[in-house]
FITI-31337 format. One record per residue (C-alpha): residue number from 1; x, z negated, y negated. Coordinates in nm, 4 decimals. Last residue first. Layout:
REM FITI-31337
 pos     east       up    north
 NUM        X        Z        Y
...
//
This chain:
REM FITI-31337
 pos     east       up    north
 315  -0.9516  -0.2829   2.0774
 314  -1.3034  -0.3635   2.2516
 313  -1.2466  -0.7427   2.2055
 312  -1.2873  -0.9734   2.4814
 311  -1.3262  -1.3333   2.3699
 310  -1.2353  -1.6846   2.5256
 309  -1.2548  -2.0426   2.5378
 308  -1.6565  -1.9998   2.4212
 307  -1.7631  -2.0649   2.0980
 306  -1.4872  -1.8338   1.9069
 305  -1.3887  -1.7315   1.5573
 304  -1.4651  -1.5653   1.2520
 303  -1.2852  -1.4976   0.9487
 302  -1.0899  -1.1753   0.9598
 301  -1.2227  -1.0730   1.3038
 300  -1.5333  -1.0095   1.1482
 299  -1.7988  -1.0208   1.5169
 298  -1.9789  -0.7425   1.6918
 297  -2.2209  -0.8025   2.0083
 296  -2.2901  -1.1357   1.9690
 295  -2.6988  -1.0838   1.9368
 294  -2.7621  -1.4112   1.7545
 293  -2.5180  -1.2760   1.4883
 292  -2.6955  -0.9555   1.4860
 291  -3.0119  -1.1195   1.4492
 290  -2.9000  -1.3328   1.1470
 289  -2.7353  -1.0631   0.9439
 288  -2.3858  -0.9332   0.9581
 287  -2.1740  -0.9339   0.6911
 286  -2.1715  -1.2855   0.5088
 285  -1.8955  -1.3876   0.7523
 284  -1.8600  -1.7224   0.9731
 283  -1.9734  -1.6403   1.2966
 282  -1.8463  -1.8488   1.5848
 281  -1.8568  -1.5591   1.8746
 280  -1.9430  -1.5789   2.2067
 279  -1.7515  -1.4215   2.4563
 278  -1.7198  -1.1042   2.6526
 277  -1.7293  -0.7056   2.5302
 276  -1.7140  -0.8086   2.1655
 275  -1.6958  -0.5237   1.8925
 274  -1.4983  -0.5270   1.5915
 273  -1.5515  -0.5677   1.2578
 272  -1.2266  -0.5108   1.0214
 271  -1.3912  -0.3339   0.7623
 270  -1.7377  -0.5165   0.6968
 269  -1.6420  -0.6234   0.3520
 268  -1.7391  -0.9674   0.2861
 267  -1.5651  -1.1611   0.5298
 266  -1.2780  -1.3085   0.3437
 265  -0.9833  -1.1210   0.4382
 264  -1.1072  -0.8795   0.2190
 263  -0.9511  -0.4997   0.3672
 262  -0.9084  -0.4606   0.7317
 261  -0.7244  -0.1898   0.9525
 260  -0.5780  -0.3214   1.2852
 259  -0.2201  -0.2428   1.4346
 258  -0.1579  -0.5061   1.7501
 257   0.2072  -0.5620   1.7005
 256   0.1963  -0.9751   1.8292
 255   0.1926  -1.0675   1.4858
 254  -0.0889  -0.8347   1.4083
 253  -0.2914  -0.9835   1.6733
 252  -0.2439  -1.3244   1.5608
 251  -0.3002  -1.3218   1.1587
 250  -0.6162  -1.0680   1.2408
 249  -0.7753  -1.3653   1.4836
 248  -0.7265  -1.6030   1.2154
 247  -0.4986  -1.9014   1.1762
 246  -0.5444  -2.2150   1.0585
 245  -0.6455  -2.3715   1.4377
 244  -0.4972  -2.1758   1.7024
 243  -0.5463  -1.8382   1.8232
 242  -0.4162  -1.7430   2.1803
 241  -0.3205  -1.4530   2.2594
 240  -0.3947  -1.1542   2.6048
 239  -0.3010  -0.8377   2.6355
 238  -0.5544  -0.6642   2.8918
 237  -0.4648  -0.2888   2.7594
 236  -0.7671  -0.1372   2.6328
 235  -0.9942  -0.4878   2.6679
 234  -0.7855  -0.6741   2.4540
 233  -0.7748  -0.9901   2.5438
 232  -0.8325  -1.2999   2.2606
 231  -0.7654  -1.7095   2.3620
 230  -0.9176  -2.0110   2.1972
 229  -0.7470  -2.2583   2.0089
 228  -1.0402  -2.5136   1.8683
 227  -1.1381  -2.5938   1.5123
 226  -1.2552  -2.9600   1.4217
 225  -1.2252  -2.9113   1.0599
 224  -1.3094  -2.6097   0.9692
 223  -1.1267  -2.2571   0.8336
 222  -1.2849  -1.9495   0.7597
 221  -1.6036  -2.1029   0.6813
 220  -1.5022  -2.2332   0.3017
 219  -1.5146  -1.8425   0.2257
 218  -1.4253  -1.9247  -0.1746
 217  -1.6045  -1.5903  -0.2996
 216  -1.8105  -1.3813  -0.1178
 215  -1.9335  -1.0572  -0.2168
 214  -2.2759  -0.9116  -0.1190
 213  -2.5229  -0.6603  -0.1631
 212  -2.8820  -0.6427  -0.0530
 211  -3.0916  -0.3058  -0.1129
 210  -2.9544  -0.1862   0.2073
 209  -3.1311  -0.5056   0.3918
 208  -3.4577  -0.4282   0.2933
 207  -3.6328  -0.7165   0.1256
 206  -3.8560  -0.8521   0.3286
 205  -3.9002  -1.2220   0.2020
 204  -3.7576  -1.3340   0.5308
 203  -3.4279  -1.1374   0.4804
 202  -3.4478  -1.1618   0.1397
 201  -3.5143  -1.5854   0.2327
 200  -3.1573  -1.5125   0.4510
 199  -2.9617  -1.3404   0.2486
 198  -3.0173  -1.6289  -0.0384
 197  -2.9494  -1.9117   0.1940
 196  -2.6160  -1.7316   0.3753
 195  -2.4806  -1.6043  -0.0077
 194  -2.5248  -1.9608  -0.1434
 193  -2.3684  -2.1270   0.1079
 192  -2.0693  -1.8567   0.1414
 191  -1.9587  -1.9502  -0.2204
 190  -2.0341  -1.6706  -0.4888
 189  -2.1368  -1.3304  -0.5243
 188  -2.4673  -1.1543  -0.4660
 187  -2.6371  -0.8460  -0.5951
 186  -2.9881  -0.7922  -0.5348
 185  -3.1404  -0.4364  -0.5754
 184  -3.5054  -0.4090  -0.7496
 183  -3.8212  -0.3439  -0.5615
 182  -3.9718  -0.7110  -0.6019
 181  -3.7057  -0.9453  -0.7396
 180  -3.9678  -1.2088  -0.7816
 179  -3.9594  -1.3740  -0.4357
 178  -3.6075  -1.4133  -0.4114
 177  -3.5621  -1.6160  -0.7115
 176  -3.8624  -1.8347  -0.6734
 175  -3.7504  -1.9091  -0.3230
 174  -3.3888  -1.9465  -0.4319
 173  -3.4417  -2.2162  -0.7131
 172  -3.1125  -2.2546  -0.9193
 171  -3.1617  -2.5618  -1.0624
 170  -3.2711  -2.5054  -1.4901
 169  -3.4261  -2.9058  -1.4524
 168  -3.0689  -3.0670  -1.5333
 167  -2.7380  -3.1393  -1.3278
 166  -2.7491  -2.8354  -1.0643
 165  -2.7010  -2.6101  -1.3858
 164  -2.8995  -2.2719  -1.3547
 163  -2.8448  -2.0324  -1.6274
 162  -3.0528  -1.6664  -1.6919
 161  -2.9797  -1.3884  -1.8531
 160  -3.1699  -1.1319  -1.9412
 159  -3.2841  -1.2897  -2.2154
 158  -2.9909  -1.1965  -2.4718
 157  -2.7628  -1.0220  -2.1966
 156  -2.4433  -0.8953  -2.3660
 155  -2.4134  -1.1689  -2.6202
 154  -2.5688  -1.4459  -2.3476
 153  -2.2664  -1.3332  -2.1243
 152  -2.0893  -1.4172  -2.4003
 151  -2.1873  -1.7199  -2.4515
 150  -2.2001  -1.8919  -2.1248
 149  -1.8660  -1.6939  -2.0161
 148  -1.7562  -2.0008  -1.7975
 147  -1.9408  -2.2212  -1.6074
 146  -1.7941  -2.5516  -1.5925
 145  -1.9032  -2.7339  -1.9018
 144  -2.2771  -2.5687  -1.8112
 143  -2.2810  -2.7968  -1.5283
 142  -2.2558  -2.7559  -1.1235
 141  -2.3080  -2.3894  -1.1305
 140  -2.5633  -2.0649  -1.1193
 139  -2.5895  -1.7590  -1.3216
 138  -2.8958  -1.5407  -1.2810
 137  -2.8300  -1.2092  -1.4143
 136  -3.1474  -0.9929  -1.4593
 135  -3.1292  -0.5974  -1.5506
 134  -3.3352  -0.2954  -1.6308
 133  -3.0928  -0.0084  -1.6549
 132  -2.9870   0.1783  -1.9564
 131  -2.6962   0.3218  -1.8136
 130  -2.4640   0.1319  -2.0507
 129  -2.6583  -0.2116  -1.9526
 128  -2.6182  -0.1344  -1.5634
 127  -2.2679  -0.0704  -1.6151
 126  -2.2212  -0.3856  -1.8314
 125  -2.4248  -0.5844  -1.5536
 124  -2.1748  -0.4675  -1.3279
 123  -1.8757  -0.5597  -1.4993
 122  -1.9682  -0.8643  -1.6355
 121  -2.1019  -0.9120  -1.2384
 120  -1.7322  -0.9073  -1.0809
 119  -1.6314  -1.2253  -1.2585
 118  -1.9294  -1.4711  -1.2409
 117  -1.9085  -1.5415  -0.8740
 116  -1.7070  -1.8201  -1.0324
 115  -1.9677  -2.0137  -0.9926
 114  -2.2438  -1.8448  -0.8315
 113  -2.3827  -1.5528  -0.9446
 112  -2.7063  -1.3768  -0.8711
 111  -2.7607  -1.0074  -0.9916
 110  -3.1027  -0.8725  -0.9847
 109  -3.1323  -0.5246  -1.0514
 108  -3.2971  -0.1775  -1.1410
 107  -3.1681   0.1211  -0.9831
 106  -2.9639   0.3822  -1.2039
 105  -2.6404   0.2307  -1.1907
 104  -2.5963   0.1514  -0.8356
 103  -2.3223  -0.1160  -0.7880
 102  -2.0412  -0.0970  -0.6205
 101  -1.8954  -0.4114  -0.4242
 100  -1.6040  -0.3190  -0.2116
  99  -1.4355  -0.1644  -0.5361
  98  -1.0578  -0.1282  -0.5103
  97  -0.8078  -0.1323  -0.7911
  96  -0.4399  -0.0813  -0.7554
  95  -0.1872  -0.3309  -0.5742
  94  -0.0826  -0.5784  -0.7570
  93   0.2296  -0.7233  -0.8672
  92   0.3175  -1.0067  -1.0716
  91   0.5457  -1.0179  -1.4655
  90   0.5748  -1.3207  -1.6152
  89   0.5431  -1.2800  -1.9972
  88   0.2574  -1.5351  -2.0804
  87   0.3444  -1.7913  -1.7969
  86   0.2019  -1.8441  -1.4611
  85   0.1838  -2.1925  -1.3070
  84  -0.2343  -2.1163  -1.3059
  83  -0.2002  -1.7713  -1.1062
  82   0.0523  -1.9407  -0.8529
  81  -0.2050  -2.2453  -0.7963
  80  -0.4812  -2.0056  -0.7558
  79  -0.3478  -1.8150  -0.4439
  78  -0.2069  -2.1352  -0.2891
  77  -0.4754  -2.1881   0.0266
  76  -0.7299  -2.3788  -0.1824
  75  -0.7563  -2.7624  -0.2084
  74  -0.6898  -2.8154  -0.6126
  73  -0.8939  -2.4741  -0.6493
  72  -0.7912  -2.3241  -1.0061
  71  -1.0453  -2.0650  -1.1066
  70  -0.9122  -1.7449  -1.1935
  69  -1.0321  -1.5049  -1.4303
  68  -0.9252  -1.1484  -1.4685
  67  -0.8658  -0.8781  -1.7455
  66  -0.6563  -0.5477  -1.6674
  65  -0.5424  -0.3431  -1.9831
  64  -0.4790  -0.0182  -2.1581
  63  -0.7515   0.1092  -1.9397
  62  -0.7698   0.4720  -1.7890
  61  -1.1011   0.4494  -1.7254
  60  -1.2910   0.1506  -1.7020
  59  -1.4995   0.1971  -2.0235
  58  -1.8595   0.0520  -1.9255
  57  -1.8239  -0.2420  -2.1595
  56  -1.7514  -0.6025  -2.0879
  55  -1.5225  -0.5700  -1.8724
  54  -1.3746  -0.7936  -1.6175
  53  -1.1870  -0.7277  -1.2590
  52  -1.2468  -0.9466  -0.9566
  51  -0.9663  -1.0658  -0.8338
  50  -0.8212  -1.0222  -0.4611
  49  -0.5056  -1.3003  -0.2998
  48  -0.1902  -1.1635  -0.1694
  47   0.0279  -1.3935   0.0705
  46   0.2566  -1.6613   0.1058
  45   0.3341  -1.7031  -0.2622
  44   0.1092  -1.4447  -0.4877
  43   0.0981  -1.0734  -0.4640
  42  -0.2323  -0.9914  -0.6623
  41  -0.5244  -0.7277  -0.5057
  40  -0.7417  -0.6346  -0.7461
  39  -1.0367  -0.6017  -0.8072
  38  -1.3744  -0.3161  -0.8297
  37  -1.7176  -0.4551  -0.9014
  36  -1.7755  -0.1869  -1.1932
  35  -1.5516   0.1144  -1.1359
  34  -1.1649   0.1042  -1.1958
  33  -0.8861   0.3484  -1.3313
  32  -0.5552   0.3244  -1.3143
  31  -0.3435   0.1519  -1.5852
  30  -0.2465   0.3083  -1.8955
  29   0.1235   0.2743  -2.0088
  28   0.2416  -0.0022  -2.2212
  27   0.6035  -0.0045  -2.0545
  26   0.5083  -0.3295  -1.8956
  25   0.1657  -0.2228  -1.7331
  24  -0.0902  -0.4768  -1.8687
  23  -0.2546  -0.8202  -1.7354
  22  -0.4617  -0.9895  -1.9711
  21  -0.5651  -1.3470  -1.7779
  20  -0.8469  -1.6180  -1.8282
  19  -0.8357  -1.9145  -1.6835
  18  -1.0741  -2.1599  -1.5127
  17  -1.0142  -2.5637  -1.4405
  16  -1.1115  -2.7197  -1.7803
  15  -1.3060  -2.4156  -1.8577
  14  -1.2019  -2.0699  -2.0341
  13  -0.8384  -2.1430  -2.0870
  12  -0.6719  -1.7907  -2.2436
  11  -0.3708  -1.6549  -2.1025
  10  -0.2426  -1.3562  -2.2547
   9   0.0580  -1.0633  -2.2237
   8   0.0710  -1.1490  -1.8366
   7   0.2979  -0.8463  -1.7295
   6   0.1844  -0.6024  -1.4082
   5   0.4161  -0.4323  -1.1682
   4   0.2227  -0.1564  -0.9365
   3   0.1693  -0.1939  -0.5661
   2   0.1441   0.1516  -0.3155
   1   0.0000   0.0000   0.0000
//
């Protein structure tokens, strides 16, 4: 993957634990082009780790400039930590954008955010605005101290928007949500709690499933307390590995010189699902919906895991 060197030129605190960061090419040049929803991917220690990119216009091409927000997650896996010891004038690298989350600009919408599920909806809503597309963001967090954009959003949006703070009467309410969005699209991003309730009363409320979109952010599934080893064959050539605790199916195989093509790591995207011959899968992704996950027959290999002491994957 072709990676590109990036400068910090700005750091601007947008809550007590979210930041905001300009990123630009070093020589000044314009940076490749993005569609609403897109990220990137950022090198950080031990890894790379995918934000969403901001805009608050529908101009994504050829930008002078890459804007992202990071919140800092005192128990994450290290991605935020990096991003919040950075420095204006440190230089990272990133590969180029990539949209797993487009939006349709010319259907009406309902775009739920969670927390910092914020970031890839400016974006979106701004395409949806420039297109002249009936719109509803419904912002959720804890408190209105730790949701960050209130104002601007509230620029773009005027009564379009729409804020739900767990700690007074505007609570997010799902059923009342879900049962007014009607014909419209529903866009989804934020923690994996939020994304499995919502899916699930569109599911109920009967709301096709291609009119549903998700991204997850923070995947606390991925890992649990309480995880078990568990052993993978691969039914082309009868290879068998074990995958402990912390580590995910993907990490294992590849390590062993298994060659697999994924994309999120977070189980969001759908890329890296895989079909399961024997086994029962633990299903932690927001891909698949709640049949096929009673059904067993594909699983995310990025996230999920194993019920029984071993899986057979057609690979």
């Amino acid at each position: 993957m072709t990676k590109q060197t990036l400068r910090v030129t700005r750091i601007r605190p947008l809550t007590g634990r979210i930041s905001e960061f300009t990123l630009t090419a070093p020589q000044g040049a314009a940076l490749p082009a993005w569609a609403a929803g897109a990220h990137i991917r950022v090198d950080v220690d031990g890894g790379d780790r995918a934000y969403s990119l901001i805009a608050w216009d529908d101009a994504c091409d050829a930008p002078g400039q890459y804007t992202i927000a990071v919140q800092r997650e005192e128990d994450g896996a290290g991605g935020s930590a990096f991003m919040h010891a950075l420095a204006e004038g440190d230089e990272v690298q990133a590969a180029a954008p990539k949209c797993d989350f487009p939006v349709t600009p010319d259907a009406p919408a309902v775009l739920l955010a969670g927390g910092i599920g914020i970031t890839p909806m400016i974006s979106m809503a701004a395409a949806l605005r420039a297109a002249g597309t009936p719109v509803a963001l419904h912002y959720a967090g804890r408190c209105r101290d730790a949701m960050a954009y209130g104002e601007e959003l509230a620029g773009m949006l005027g009564g379009d928007l729409h804020i739900h703070c767990d700690d007074d009467d505007s609570a997010l309410d799902l059923d009342t949500l879900i049962g007014g969005v009607g014909d419209r699209h529903l866009y989804i991003c934020g923690p994996k709690g939020m994304i499995d309730a919502a899916r699930s009363k569109a599911e109920a409320a009967g709301i096709p499933a291609d009119r549903v979109h998700v991204e997850l952010f923070d995947n606390g599934g991925a890992g649990q307390a309480g995880d078990q080893p568990f052993e993978v064959q691969i039914a082309s050539t009868g290879q068998t590995f074990t995958i402990p605790p912390g580590k995910s199916i993907i990490e294992v195989l590849e390590e062993g010189g298994i060659d697999l093509i994924y994309d999120c790591q977070r189980g969001d995207c759908g890329i890296c699902q895989t079909e399961v011959s024997e086994g029962t899968p633990d299903h932690r992704d927001v891909v698949l919906s709640d049949a096929e996950k009673a059904e067993g027959k594909v699983m995310q290999i990025c996230v999920s895991r194993a019920k029984s002491a071993r899986l057979v994957l057609d690979l």
